[in-house]
C-alpha positions in Angstrom: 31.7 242.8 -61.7 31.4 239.0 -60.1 33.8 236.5 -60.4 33.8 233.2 -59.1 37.1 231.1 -58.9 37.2 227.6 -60.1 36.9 224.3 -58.1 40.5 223.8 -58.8 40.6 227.3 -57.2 38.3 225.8 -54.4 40.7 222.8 -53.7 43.9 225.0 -53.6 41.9 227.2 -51.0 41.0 223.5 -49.0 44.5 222.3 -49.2 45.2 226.0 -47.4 43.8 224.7 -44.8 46.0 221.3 -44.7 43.3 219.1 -45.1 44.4 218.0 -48.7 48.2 218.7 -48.2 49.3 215.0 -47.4 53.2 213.8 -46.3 54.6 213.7 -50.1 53.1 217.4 -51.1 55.0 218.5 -47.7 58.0 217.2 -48.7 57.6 218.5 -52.1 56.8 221.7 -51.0 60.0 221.9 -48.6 62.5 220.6 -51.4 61.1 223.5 -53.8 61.8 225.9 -51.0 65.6 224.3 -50.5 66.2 224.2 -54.6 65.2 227.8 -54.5 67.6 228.6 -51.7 70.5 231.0 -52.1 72.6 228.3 -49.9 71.1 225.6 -51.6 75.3 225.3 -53.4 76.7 225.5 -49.9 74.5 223.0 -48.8 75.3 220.7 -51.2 79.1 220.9 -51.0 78.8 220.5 -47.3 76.2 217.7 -48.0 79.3 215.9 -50.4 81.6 216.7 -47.2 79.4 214.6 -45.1 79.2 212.2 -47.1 82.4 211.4 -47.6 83.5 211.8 -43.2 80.9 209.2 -42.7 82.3 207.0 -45.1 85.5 207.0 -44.0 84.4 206.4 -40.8 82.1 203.6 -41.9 85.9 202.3 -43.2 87.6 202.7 -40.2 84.6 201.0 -38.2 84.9 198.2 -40.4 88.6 198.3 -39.7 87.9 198.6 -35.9 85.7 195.2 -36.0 88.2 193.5 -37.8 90.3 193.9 -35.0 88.3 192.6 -32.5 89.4 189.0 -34.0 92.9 189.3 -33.3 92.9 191.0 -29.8 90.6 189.0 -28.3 92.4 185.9 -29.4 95.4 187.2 -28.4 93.8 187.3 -24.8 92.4 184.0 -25.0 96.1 182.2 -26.0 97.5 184.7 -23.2 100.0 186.2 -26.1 101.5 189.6 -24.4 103.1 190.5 -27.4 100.2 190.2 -29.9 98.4 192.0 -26.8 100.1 195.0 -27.2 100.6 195.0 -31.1 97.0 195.2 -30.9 96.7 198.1 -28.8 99.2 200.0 -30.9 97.0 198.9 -34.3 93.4 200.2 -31.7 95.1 203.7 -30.7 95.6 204.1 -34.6 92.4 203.7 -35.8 90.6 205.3 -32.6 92.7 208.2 -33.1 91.5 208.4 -36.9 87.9 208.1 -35.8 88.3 210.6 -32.9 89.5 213.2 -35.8 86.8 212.2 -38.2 84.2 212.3 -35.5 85.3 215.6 -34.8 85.2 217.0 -38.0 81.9 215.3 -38.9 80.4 217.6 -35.6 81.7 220.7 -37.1 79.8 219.9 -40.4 77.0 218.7 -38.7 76.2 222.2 -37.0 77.7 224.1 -39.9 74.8 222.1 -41.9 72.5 223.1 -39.5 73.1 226.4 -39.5 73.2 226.8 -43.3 69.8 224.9 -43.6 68.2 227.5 -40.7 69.9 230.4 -42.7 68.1 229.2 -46.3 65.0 227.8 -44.3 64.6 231.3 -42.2 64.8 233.7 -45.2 62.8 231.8 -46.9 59.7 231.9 -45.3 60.0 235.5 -44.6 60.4 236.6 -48.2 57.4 234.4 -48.6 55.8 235.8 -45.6 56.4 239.7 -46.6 55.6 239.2 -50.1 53.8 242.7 -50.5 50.2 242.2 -49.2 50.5 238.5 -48.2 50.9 238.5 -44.5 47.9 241.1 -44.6 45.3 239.4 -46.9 46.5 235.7 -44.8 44.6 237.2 -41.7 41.7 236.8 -43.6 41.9 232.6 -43.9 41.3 231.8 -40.5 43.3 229.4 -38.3 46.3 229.2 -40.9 46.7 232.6 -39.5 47.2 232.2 -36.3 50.4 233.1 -34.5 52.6 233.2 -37.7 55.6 234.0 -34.9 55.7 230.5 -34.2 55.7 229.3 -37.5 58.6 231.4 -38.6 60.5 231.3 -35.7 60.3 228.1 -33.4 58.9 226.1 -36.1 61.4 226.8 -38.5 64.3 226.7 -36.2 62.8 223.2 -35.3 62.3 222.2 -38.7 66.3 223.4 -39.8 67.7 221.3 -36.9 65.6 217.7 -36.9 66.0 217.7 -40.3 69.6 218.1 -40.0 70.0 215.6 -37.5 67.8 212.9 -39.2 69.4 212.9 -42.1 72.4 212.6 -41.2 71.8 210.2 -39.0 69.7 208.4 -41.8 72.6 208.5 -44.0 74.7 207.3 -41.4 72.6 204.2 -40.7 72.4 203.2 -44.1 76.2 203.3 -45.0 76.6 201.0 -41.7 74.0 198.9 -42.6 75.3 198.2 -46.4 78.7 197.6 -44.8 78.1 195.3 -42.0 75.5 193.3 -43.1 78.3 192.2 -45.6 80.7 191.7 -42.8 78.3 189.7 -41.1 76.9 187.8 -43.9 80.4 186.8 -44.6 81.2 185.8 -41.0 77.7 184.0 -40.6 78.4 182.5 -44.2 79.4 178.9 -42.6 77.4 179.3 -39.0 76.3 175.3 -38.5 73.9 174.3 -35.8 74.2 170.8 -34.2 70.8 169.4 -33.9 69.9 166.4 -32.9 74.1 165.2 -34.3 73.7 166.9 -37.4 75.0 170.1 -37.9 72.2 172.3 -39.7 73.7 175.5 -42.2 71.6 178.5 -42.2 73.6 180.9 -44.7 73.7 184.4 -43.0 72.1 183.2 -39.7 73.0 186.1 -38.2 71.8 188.6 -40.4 68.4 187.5 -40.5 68.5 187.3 -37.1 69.6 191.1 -36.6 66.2 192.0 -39.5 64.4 189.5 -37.7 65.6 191.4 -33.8 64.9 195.2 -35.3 62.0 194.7 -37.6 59.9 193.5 -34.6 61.0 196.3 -32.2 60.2 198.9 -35.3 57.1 197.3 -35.7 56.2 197.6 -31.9 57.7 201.1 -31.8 55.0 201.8 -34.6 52.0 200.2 -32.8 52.9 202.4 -29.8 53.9 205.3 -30.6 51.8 206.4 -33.9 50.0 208.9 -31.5 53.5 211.4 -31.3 52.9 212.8 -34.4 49.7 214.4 -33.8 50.5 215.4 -29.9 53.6 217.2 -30.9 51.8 219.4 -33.6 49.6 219.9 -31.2 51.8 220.9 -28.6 53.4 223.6 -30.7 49.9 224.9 -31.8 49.2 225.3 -28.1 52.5 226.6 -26.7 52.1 229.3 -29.6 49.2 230.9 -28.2 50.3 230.7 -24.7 52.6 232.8 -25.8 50.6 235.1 -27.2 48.6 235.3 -24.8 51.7 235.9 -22.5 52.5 238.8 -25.0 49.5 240.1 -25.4 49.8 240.6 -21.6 52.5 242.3 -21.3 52.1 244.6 -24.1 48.7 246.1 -22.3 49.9 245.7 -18.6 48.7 249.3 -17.8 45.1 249.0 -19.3 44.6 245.9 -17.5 46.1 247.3 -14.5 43.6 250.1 -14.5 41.0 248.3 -15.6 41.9 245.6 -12.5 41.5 242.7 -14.8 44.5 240.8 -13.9 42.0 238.2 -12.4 41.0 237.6 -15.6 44.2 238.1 -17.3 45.1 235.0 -14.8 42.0 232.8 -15.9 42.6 233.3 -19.8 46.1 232.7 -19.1 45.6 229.6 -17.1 43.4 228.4 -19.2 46.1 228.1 -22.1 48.4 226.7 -19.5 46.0 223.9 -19.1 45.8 223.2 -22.5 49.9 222.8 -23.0 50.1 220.9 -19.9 46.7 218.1 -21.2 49.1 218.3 -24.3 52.2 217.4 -22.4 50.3 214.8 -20.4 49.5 213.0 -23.3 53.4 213.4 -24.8 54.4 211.8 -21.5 52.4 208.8 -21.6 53.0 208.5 -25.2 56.5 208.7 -24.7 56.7 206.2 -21.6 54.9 203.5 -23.6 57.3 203.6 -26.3 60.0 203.7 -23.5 59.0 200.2 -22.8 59.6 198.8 -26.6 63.0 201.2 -27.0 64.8 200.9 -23.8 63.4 197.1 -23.5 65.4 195.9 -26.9 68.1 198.1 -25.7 69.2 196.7 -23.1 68.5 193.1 -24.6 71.1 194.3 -27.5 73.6 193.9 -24.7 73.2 189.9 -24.6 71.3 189.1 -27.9 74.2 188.6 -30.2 76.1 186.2 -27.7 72.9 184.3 -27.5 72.3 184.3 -31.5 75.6 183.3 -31.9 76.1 181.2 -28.4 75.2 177.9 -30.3 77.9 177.9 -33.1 80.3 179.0 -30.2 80.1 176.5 -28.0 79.5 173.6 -30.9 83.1 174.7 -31.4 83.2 176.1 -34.8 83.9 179.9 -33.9 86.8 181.6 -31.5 86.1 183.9 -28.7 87.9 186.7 -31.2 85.3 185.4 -34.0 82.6 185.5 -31.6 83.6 189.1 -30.5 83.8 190.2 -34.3 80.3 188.1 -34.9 78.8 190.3 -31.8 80.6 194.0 -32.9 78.9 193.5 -36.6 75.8 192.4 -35.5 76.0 195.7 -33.1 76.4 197.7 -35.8 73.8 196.2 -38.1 71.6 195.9 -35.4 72.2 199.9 -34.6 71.8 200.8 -38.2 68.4 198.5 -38.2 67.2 200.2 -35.1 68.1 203.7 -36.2 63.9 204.4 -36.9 63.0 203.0 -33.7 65.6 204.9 -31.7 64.7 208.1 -33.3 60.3 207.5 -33.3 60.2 210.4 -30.8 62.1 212.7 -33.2 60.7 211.9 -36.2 57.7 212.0 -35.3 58.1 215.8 -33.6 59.8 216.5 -37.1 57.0 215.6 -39.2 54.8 217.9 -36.9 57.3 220.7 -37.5 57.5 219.9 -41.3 53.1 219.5 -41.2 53.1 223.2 -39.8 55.8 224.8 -42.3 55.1 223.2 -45.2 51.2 224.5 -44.6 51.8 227.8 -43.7 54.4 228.1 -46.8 52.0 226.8 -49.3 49.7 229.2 -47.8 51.3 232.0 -48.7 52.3 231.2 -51.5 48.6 229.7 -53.1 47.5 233.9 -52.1 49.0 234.8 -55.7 46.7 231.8 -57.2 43.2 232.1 -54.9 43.1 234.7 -52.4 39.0 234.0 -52.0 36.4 232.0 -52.7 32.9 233.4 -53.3 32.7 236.8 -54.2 35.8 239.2 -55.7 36.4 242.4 -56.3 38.3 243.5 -59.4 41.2 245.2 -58.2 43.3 247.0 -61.1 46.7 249.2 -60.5 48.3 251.3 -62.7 45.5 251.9 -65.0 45.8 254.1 -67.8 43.2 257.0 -66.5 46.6 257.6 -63.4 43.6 258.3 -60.9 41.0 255.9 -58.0 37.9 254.9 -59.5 35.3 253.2 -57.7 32.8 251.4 -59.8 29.6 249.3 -58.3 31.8 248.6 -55.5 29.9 246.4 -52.9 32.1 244.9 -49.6 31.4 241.3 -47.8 31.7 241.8 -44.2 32.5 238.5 -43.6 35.7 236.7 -45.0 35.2 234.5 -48.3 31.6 234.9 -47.9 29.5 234.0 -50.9 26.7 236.9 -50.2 25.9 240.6 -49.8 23.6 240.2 -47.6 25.6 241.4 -44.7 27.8 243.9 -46.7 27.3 247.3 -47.9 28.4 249.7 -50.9 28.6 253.6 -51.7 25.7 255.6 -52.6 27.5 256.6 -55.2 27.7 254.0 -57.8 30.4 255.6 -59.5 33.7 257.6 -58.2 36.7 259.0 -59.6 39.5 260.7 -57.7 41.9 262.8 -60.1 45.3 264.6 -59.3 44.9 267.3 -56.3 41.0 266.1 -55.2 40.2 266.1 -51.9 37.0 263.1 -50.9 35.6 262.2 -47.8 33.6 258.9 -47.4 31.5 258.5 -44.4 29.2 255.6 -43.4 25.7 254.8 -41.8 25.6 253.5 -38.3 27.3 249.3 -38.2 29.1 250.1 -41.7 32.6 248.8 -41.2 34.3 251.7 -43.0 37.4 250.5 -42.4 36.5 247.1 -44.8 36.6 249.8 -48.3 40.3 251.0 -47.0 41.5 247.4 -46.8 39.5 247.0 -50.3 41.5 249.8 -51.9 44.8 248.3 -50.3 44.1 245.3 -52.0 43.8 243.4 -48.2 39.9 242.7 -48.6 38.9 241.4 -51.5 35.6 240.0 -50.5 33.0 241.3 -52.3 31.9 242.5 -55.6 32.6 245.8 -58.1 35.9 247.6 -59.4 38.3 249.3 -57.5 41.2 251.0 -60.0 43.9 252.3 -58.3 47.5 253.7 -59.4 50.9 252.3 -59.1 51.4 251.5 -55.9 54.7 253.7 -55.7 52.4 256.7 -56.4 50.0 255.7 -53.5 50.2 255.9 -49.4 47.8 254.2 -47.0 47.3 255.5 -43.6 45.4 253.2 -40.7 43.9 255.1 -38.3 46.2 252.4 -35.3 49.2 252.7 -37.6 52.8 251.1 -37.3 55.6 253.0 -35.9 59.1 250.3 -37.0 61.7 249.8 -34.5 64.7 252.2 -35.3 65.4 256.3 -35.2 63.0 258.5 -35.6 64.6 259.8 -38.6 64.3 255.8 -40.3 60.4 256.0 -38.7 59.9 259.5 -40.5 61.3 257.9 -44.2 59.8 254.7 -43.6 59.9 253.0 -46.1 62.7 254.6 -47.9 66.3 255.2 -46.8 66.4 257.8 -44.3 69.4 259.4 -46.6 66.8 260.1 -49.3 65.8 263.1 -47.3 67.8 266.1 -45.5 67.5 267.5 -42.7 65.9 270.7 -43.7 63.0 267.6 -44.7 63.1 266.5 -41.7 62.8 269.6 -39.2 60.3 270.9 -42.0 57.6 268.0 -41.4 58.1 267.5 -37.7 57.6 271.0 -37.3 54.6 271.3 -39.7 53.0 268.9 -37.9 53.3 270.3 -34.3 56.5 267.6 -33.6 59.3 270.7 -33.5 60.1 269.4 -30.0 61.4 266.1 -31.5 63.6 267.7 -34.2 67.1 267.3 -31.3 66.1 263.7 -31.0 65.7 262.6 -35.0 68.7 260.2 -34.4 67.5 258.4 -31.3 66.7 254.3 -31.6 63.8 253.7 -29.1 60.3 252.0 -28.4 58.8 255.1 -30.2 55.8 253.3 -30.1 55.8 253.4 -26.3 57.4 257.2 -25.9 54.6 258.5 -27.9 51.0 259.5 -27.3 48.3 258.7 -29.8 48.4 262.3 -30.7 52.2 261.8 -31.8 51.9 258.9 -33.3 49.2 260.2 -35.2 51.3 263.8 -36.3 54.5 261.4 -37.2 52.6 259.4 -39.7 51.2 262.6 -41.4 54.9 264.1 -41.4 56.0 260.6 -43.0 53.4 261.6 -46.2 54.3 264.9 -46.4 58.1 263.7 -47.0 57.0 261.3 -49.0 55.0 263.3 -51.1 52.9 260.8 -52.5 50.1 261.3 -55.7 47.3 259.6 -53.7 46.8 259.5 -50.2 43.9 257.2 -48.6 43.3 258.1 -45.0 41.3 255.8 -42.4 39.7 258.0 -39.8 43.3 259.0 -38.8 41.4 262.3 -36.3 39.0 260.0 -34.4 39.6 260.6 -31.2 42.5 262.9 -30.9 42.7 266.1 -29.1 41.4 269.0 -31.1 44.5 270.8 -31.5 45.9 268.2 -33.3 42.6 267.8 -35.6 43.2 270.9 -36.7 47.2 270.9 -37.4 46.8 267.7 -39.1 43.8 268.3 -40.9 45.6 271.7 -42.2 48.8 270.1 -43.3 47.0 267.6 -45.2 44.5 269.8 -46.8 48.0 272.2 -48.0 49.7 268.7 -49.7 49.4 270.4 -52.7 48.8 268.2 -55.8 48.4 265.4 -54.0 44.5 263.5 -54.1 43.4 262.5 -50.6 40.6 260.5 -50.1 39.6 260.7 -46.0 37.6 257.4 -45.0 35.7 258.4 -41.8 34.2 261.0 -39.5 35.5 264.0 -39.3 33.7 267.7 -39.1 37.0 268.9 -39.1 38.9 267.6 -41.7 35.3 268.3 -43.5 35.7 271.8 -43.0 38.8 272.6 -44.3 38.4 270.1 -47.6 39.9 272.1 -51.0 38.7 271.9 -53.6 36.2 269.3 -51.9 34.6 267.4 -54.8 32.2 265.2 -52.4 31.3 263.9 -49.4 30.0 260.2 -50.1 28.4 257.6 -47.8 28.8 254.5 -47.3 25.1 252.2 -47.3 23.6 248.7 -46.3 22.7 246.6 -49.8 19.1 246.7 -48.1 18.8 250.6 -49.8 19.4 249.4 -53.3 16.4 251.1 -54.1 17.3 254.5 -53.0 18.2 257.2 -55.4 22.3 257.5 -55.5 23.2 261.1 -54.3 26.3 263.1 -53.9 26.6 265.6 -51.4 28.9 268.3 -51.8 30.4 270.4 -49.7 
């Protein structure tokens, strides 16, 4: 059976890639995740909360620019008393805006954290959606160091987004405030030119749009080059790492291998290409220093001179002046609040680019998982066996032809209750490509694959996953360990030559790194026999072990009594001890279509 997705299929699979996924989609993308959230109520009362700090402290800023009329008038008519009435009315409202500045912080991390919680758990539900991380190995460079994605990314993408906002809202609430304030105090500004006095109704306010707009528009011009260095600095600081971790996970097989000359070049090699990265941040970043530090430091005088000419025409106080200069601060501040944060924003739209692709990723593998050919994968079908029908396997994935790929002799296979099968494979047959197949992690190619609930079914890899925990949670995985006694326990370690390990079921370490292969291999047959699954699907799990083992393991699987294991690999031994064997199939290029089908049996 061929099926072919559609070319709406074929975009989805294109914007996978991030090639169609543009700014809106991100941000749609991101909002669904939030409205999905489990904190997505908490975040919104704490979202009201914020609102309302800021716009109280908006009020008391107001309040705090008012005074600036009054005090510094008081200074200029050298009034002692009206001096220190002022400072009693200042230590009131700074004290207010101390406490509201205070509690604004608290909500400001609180929001933060909330956002990282929602954002976090998110993309991990998304990520361990059964099958998804798997089959995503499969679409290239959207695959690449997930890690980063769920970890720095997202912790980056929780905070900046956090921050921004709030800070967005903040600017916006000063800018609607004091650009009335200083409209109204611009209102009857007068120029004297040339003897007559010239209005220009809210002089100063289109002189603060007039003062921002062109450093925002500089900023832009200068600085439209972060965006794409920063997401390309995270893509290249993720496989540093990995390359760091790879490292350290194999430091004994490169030490006897003496390759840590060449563990050095491939490492250095990623170093250079963070550090080209950072180069180009740092230029980046000192050209836009020139536009943002430059207009900051001429904030300092450019009110006084904007409103120098109505002062000294003699139609404004110094206090007036002072409260002309404090709103146009605060407008100007609130104007400014893009340019100031160019740098962030643009890291933050990096950090929203990478999440927002790698979400939309996973979750597009329940709509299009391929493009080309497809395999016909059914569970739970009503004949409650694995049947194999036609079945043909792309080596390559999404590839659109055969002509690298291979298929079973056999055109036809079904595996009831209790069978025993063993497929083998011709010299360059990836055998391991059919095990993904049937796991429903490879689904390049062509054919039928039925299989049964996957409750009733257990996959073991030949490099298989031991989880971080006691060996008694390793043994269950993934059930509870409480599902299971002890008698279970000491039962299946000892049937599978582990009885040493039977004082130590309660122990929490690297059991990865305490075990041999051997081990490692005996604890994942003792996990199936408690269990006890109907189906069992087994790739090459004796290659390469000692004998002894071979034959314990190939015993206690051959005596799982009613359940149907189907071994994918090479094995005399396991061969030898199949019962009932039904077959013993193999695995062929495309390029034998001819041949005759046969079934050896055994």
């Amino acid at each position: 059976m061929v099926s072919k997705v559609t070319d709406a299929q074929r975009k989805d699979m294109a914007s996978m890639s991030g090639f169609d996924l543009d700014f809106p989609a991100q941000l749609r993308i991101m909002g669904n995740a939030f409205w999905t959230s489990p904190v997505r109520n908490r975040l919104i009362l704490l979202a009201f909360a914020l609102l309302s700090i800021i716009l109280l402290t908006a009020y008391g800023q107001i309040r705090l620019n008012e005074w600036n009329a009054p005090f510094y008038n008081a200074l200029e008519r050298r009034d002692l008393s009206a001096f220190i009435h002022q400072l009693e009315v200042f230590a009131v409202i700074a004290g207010c805006l101390l406490l509201l500045n205070v509690v604004q912080t608290w909500l400001n991390q609180m929001t933060a954290l909330k956002m990282r919680e929602g954002l976090a758990k998110d993309m991990v539900d998304q990520w361990l959606k059964p099958g998804r991380a798997a089959r995503l190995a499969g679409f290239g460079a959207i695959a690449i160091n997930p890690d980063q994605r769920l970890h720095d990314d997202v912790r980056n993408l929780a905070e900046s987004s956090t921050a921004l906002s709030i800070g967005l809202v903040n600017a916006t609430i000063l800018l609607v405030s004091f650009i009335g304030v200083l409209w109204t105090l611009s209102a009857g500004f007068a120029i004297n030119i040339n003897g007559n006095l010239v209005a220009i109704p809210g002089y100063m306010v289109w002189a603060a749009i007039l003062y921002a707009g062109s450093a925002s528009l500089l900023s832009n011009l200068v600085g439209h080059r972060l965006v794409g260095l920063n997401a390309e600095r995270y893509s290249k600081e993720a496989e540093l790492r990995f390359s760091l971790m790879r490292a350290s996970e194999n430091l004994t097989a490169i030490a006897l291998a003496r390759g840590e000359k060449n563990e050095r070049r491939r490492i250095g090699i990623d170093i250079d290409a963070v550090l080209g990265v950072i180069r180009g941040l740092a230029m980046a970043l000192t050209h836009l220093t020139w536009v943002s530090s430059g207009y900051g430091w001429l904030a300092i005088v450019a009110p006084i001179l904007i409103a120098a000419p109505v002062y000294f025409s003699g139609n404004l106080t110094f206090g007036g002046l002072m409260m002309a200069v404090g709103a146009f601060n605060q407008v100007n501040t609130a104007l400014r609040w893009y340019i100031d944060n160019f740098g962030p924003i643009a890291s933050w739209k990096a950090t929203l680019q990478r999440v927002s692709i790698f979400r939309n990723a996973l979750i597009q593998m329940d709509k299009v998982e391929q493009h080309g050919l497809t395999i016909d994968l059914a569970r739970g079908t009503p004949n409650e066996g694995i049947r194999l029908q036609s079945v043909e396997i792309c080596r390559d994935a999404g590839g659109d032809s055969l002509e690298r790929g291979f298929r079973m002799r056999e055109p036809d296979v079904e595996i009831g209750s209790g069978q025993r099968l063993m497929i083998n494979g011709e010299q360059g047959v990836n055998r391991r490509l059919l095990f993904a197949a049937m796991a429903g992690l490879w689904p390049w190619g062509q054919g039928r694959i039925e299989m049964p609930e996957q409750s009733d079914t257990l996959f073991i890899a030949q490099h298989g996953y031991l989880p971080a925990g006691s060996l008694r949670e390793i043994l269950a995985y993934p059930r509870a360990p409480q599902r299971f006694t002890d008698e279970d326990y000491v039962a299946a370690l000892t049937a599978c030559g582990l009885s040493g390990l039977v004082p130590r079921l309660d122990e929490s370490i690297r059991w990865d790194k305490r075990l041999d292969s051997d081990e490692q291999a005996s604890v994942r047959v003792a996990n199936a026999l408690l269990l006890k699954p109907s189906f069992l699907v087994v790739d090459d799990l004796l290659e390469g072990l000692e004998k002894s083992t071979q034959d314990t393991l190939a015993r206690v699987l051959n005596e799982m009594a009613g359940t149907a294991i189907i071994y994918i690999g090479r094995s005399e031994i396991f061969l030898a001890v199949l019962s009932p064997a039904i077959a013993h199939l193999d695995l062929i290029a495309p390029s034998e279509a001819g041949a005759d089908p046969s079934v050896q049996s055994d």
